[in-house]
C-alpha positions in Angstrom: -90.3 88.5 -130.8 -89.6 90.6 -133.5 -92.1 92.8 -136.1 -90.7 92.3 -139.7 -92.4 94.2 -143.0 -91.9 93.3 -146.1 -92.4 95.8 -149.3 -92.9 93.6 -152.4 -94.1 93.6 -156.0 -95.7 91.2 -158.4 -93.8 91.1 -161.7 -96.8 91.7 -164.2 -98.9 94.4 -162.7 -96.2 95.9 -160.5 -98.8 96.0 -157.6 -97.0 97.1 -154.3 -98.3 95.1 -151.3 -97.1 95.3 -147.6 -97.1 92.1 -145.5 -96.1 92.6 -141.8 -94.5 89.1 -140.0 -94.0 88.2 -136.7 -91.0 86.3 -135.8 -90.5 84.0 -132.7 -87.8 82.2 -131.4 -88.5 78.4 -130.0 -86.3 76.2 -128.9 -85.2 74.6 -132.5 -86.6 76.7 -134.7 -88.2 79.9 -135.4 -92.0 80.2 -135.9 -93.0 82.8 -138.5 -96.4 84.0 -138.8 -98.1 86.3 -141.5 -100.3 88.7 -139.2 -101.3 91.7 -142.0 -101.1 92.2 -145.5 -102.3 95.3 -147.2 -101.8 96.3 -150.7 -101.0 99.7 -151.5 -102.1 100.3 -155.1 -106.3 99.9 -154.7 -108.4 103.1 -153.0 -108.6 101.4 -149.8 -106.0 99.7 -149.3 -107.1 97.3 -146.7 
């Protein structure tokens, strides 16, 4: 299994947001899963 995160912006606001993935290999294919996302521009940024 691996841990990927992912730095990213929208295009209007330029709001930074971290989303963290977890990767899994199967048999065929790979199954991706969205397990955090936290946005880094807000005072908590939970």
């Amino acid at each position: 299994m691996f841990l990927v995160e992912l730095l990213y912006t929208d295009e209007e606001g330029a709001q930074r947001a971290i989303t963290a993935f977890l990767l899994a290999p199967g048999k065929e294919r790979w199954l991706c899963s969205a397990v955090r996302h936290w946005n880094l521009d807000r005072p908590d940024p939970r």
